[in-house]
N, C-alpha and C positions, 0 to 999 in steps of 0.2 A: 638674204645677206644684203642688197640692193636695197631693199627698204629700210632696213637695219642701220646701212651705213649714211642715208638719208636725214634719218633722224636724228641722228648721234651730230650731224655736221648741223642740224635743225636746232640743235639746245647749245651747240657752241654757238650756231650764229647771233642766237637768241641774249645768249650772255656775254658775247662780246660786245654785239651791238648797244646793250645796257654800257656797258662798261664805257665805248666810245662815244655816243651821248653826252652821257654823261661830260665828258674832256671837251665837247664841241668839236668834232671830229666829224667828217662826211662819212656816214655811216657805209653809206654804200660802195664806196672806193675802197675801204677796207674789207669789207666784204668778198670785194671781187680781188683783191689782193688776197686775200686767206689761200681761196679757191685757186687761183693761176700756181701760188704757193705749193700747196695740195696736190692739185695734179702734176705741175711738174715733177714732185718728189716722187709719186708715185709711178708715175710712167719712167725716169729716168736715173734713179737714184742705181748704186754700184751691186745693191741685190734689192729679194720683194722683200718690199713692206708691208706688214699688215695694217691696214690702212685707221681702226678698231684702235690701235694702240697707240698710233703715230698722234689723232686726234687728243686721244687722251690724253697724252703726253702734251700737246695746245692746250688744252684746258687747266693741264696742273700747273702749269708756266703760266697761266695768265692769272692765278689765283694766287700763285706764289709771290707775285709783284704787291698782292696787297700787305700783307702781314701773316706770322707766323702760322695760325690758327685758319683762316680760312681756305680750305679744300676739299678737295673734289675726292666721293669716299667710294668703291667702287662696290659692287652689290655684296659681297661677301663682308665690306670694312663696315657698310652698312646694318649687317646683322649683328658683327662684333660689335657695336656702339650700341644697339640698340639692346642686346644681350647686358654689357653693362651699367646702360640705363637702369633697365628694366630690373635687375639684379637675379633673372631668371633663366632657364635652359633646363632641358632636357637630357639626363646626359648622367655619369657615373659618380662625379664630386672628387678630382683628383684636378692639380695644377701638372703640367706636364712643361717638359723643354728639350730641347738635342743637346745630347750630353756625346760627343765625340760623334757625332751622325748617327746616333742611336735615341730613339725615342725614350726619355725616362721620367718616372715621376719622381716631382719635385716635394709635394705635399696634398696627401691626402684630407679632405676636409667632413669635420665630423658629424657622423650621423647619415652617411651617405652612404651606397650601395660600393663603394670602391671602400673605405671605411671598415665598413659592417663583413668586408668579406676577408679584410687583412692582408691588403693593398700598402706595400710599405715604401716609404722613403726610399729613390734609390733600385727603384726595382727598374728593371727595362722590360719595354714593351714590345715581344717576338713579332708577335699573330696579333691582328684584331680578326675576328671571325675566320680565321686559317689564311687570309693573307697576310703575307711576309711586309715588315713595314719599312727593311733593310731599302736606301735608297727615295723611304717615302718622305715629300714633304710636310712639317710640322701640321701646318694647314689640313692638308688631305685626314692626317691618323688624329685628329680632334672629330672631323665633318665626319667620319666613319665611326670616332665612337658617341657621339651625341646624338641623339634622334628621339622620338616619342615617346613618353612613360609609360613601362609596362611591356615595349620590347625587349628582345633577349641579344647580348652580346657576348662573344667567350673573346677573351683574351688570355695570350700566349703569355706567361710573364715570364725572365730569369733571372735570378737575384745570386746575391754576390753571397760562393761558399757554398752554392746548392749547383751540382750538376746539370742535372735535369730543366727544362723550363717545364712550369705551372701552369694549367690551365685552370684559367677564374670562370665559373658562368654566371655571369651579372645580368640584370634586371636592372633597365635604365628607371630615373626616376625625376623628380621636378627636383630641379637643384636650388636652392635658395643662396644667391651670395651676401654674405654678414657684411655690414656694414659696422658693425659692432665689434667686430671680434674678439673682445672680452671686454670686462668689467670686475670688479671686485673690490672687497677691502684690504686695503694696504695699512694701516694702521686704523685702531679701535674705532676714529669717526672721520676716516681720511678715506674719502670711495677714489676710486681710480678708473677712467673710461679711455677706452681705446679706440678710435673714429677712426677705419680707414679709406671708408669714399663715401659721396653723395649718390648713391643710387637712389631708385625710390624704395621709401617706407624707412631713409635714413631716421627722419623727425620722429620718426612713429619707434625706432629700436630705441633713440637713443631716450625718448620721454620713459619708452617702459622698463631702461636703466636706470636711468633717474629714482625710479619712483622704490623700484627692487634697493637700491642703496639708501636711501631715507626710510625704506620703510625696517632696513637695520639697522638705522641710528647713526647714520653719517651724516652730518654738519660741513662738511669740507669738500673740494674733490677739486681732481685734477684730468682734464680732460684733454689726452693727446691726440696732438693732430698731427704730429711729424710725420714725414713722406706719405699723407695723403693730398691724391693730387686733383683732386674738389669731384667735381662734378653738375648734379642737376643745381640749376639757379632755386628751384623752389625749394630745393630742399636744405640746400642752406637757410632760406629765410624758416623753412620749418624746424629744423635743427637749436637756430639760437634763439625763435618762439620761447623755448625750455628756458630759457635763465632774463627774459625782460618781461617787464609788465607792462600788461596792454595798452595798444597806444605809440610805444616807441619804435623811431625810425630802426628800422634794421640794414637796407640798402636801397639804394634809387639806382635807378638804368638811364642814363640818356644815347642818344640815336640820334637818325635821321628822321625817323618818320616818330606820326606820335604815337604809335603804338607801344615803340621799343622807349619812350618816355614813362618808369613808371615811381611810384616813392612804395615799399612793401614794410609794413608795421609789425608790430608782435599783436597776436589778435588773442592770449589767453594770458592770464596770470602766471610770472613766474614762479617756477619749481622752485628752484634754490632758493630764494628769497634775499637775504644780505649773507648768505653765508659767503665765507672765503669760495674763491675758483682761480686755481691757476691754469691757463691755457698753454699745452705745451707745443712749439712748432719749429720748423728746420726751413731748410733749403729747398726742402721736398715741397713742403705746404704752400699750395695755389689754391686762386680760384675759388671756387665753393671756402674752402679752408681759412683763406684771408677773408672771407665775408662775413665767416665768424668770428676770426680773432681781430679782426676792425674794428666790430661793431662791438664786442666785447672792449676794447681799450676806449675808444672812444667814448662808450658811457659810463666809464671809469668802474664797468661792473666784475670785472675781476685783474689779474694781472698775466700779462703776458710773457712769457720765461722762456728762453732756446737763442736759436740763428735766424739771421734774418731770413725773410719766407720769399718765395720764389718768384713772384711779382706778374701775377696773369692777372687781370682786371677787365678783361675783356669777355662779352659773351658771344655765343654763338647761335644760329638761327637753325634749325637744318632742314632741307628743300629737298623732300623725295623726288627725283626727277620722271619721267614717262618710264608708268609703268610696263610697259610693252616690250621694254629693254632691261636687259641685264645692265644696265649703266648708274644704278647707288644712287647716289645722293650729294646735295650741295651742302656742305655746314660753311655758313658764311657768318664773317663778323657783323653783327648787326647793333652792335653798344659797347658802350665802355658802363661801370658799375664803379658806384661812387659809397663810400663810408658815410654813415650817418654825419660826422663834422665835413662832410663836402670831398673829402682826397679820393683822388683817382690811384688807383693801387695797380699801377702798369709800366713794364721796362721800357718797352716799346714807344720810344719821340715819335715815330710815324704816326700810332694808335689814341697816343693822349693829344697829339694837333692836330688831328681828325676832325674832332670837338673846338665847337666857337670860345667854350670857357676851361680850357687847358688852367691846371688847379696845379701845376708847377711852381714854386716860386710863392706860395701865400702864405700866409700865416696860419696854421690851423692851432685849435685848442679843443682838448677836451671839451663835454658837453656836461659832464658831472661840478662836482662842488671845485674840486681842483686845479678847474681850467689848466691844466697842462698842457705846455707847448708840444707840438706831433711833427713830426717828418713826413713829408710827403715824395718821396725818392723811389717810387718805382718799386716799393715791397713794405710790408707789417714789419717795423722795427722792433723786436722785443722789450719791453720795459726792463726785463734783467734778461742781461745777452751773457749765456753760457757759450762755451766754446766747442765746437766739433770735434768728436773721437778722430783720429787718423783715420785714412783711407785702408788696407789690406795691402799688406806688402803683396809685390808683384809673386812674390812666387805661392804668397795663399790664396790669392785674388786666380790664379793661375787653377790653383789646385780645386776651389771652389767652382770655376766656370768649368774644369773639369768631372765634376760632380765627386771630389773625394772625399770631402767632408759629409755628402749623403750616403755614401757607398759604406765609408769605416762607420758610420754611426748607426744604420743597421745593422751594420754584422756585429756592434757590438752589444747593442740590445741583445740579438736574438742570443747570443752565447753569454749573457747575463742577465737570466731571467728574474733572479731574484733581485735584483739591482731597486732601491728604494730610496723615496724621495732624501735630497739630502746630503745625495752624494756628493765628494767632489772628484775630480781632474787631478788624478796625482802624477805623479812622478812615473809610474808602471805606463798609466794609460799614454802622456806626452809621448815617451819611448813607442810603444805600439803604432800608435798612430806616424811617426817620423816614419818605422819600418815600412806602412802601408802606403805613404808617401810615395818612398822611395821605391815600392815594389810600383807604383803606379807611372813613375818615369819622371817625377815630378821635380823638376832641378832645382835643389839649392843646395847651402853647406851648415853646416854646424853652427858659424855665429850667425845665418840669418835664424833660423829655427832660435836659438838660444834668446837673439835679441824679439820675437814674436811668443814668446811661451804665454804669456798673460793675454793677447789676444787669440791665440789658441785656445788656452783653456776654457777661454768665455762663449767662442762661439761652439768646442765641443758638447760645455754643459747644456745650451741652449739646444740643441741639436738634438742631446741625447733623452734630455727628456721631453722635448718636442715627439720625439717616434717613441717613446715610452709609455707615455701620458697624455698626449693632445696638446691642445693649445693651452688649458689650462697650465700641466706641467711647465709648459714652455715660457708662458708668462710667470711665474711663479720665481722662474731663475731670472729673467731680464729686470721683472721688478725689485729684487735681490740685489741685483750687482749693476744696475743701472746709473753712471753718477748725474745724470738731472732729475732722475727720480726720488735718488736721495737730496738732491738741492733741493726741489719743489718741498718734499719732506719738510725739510727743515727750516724752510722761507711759512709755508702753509699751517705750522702746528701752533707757531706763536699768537696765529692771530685767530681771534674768535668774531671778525667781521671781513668785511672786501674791504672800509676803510682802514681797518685795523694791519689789514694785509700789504696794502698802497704804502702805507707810511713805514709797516717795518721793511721793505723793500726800497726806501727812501726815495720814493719818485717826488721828484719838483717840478 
């Protein structure tokens, strides 16, 4: 423990002293201030301190002073980041959450051993291997069911309307997370792609979407990005490779040092070629996301449709610390990332006057034929800015963080089996479902429910053929009753080019 807490005070001193350096500061006076600091609190502070957490706790407060992004990850947030990098694990293929301090699944993911064994929405999680998971934290009943492919795990399950809880015996297996998570054709030559992070082998899903939609004779497409919240730097630039031709800027990095200095081109011929591409994005879409939909507006190579996007523009470096400790890792800002016309696409005044050439206040234009004027304010402005659905009245928002809407929508699958695409949300189902509400303790009254029936309906149909069908089903209805996917529709069919598309969107 002595050597343990030596080193751990060995990487703060190491990082602060950078830090103070850097300011011109007498390195060593602070140092010995930390220390005096340190032991005082520990020798005389009102109870013990663990001295392991106290430091930690110095480290994330001296990182927090920089900006939002740079912190200190600790070795389990380390495997998490590195899990969604990587877009791989070991493990059952089920999203999980605490639904009333009860382990439950949220969505199972298709083609997975949780999947394949009929693992439903909504089910709660008893037992994993005969321990009770009553009391356990989220953290703990994932680390307990994820582990090597080709080991064996039983879980407890009880599902809503079955007495009894179930026991599953699952065979973990290598889990692959989509990056893709659908695609398809939405009208005769209008493909539809669904992006929802940069992990790796994003580039590599979404080319061999691409090529699966052209090779059915789609001319169009519209590739949503809403509420994904980016990811790997490289695989955004591999990402929008897919729609530039070789050659063109995609994004530059500037830094401190020159390494984090770099300009990253499109290195293959693009897929689409001049066809239409509408990019769609929200409030959600950062980062990786904006690198796309930048670099797309600026070379006037398709058009950009939704809410304005979330405004990260900054990248991150990450510094595995001594191995020898359980102490994670540094992700520090190490760049700002700049759009092919030069904009820095970040909220953060602290982040963009970092930089000696703060792009605040310039002029930018398109780089296409149309030289169009561009905003540079801290987020990817849409060329046609639709408006945000409402938020979930509080008492659905209530009912869904209580997992009710998973709970009724299993049970209504499983007691309508025959149930077939198509359906809709009548007037019997609203009724049932108020009853299940209210059986669930869920407080409202008549005119809130009355004045919410149409956003009821929507997220029931989504829901229900979500656990009926997969994700297909599930897209099927959102693509259906989506209204910017019917706008994109109807901006996207007119035109049979990206200029043709520009102009009847009337951008100037």
């Amino acid at each position: 423990m002595k050597k343990k807490y030596i080193i751990i005070v060995s990487i703060f001193v190491l990082a602060f002293g950078i830090w103070a350096t850097a300011r011109g500061q007498n390195i060593r006076q602070w140092i010995n201030t930390f220390n005096q600091v340190l032991m005082v609190v520990r020798g005389n502070y009102v109870q013990e301190i663990d001295s392991n957490e106290l430091i930690e706790a110095a480290i994330r407060g001296m990182l927090s002073n920089l900006d939002p992004y740079s912190t200190y990850l600790t070795e389990r947030e380390y495997r998490e980041l590195g899990i969604r990098t990587s877009g791989e694990y070991g493990g059952l293929g089920f999203s999980v959450s605490k639904v009333k301090n009860v382990i439950t699944v949220i969505s199972p993911f298709e083609g997975t051993p949780a999947y394949r064994a009929g693992i439903q929405p909504g089910d709660k999680i008893i037992k994993i291997d005969n321990f009770p998971t009553k009391g356990m934290e989220l953290d703990e009943a994932v680390d307990k069911m994820r582990g090597t492919p080709g080991t064996k795990v039983i879980l407890s399950i009880g599902r809503e309307g079955i007495e009894k809880p179930i026991d599953f015996h699952l065979t973990r297996a290598e889990i692959k997370i989509e990056n893709v998570t659908y695609y398809g054709i939405i009208e005769p030559d209008i493909g539809y792609l669904r992006l929802s992070g940069f992990s790796q082998n994003a580039g590599k899903e979404v080319s061999e979407a691409l090529d699966s939609l052209l090779a059915k004779g789609t001319n169009k497409f519209i590739i949503d990005l809403r509420m994904n919240p980016g990811g790997l730097l490289q695989q955004a630039v591999e990402v929008a490779d897919n729609f530039f031709s070789r050659g063109k800027t995609i994004v530059s990095t500037k830094g401190r040092t020159r390494s984090t200095n770099r300009d990253f081109y499109a290195t293959t011929d693009s897929k689409t070629g001049k066809a239409p591409i509408i990019i769609l994005v929200d409030g959600g879409s950062a980062s990786a996301s904006e690198i796309v939909a930048g670099a797309i507006q600026d070379w006037e190579q398709g058009l950009i449709v939704g809410d304005t996007t979330f405004g990260k523009g900054s990248v991150q470096t990450l510094v595995k610390l001594d191995r020898s400790l359980e102490s994670g890792a540094l992700k520090l800002t190490t760049a700002m990332y700049y759009t092919p016309s030069g904009r820095c696409i970040n909220h953060s005044d602290t982040l963009v006057y970092l930089l000696k050439n703060p792009t605040s206040g310039k002029d930018f234009r398109t780089l296409g034929t149309l030289k169009r004027k561009l905003v540079s304010c801290g987020s990817i402005i849409p060329d046609t800015v639709l408006k945000s659905g409402k938020p979930l009245p509080y008492f659905l928002a209530n009912a869904a963080q209580e997992g009710v809407f998973i709970q009724y929508t299993s049970k209504y699958v499983r007691e309508h089996p025959n149930l077939v695409p198509g359906f809709e949300v009548d007037t019997r189902i609203l009724e049932d479902f108020k009853s299940f509400m209210q059986d669930k303790k869920i407080k409202f009254n008549d005119a809130d429910f009355d004045s919410a029936t149409q956003k009821i309906s929507e997220t029931l149909k989504i829901m229900i053929a979500e656990t009926k069908w997969g994700t297909e089903g599930k897209y099927e209805v959102i693509l259906a009753q989506d209204p910017w996917i019917k706008e994109s529709i109807k901006l996207i069919s007119e035109a049979n080019s990206i200029q043709e598309l520009l102009k009847i969107a009337s951008i100037k």
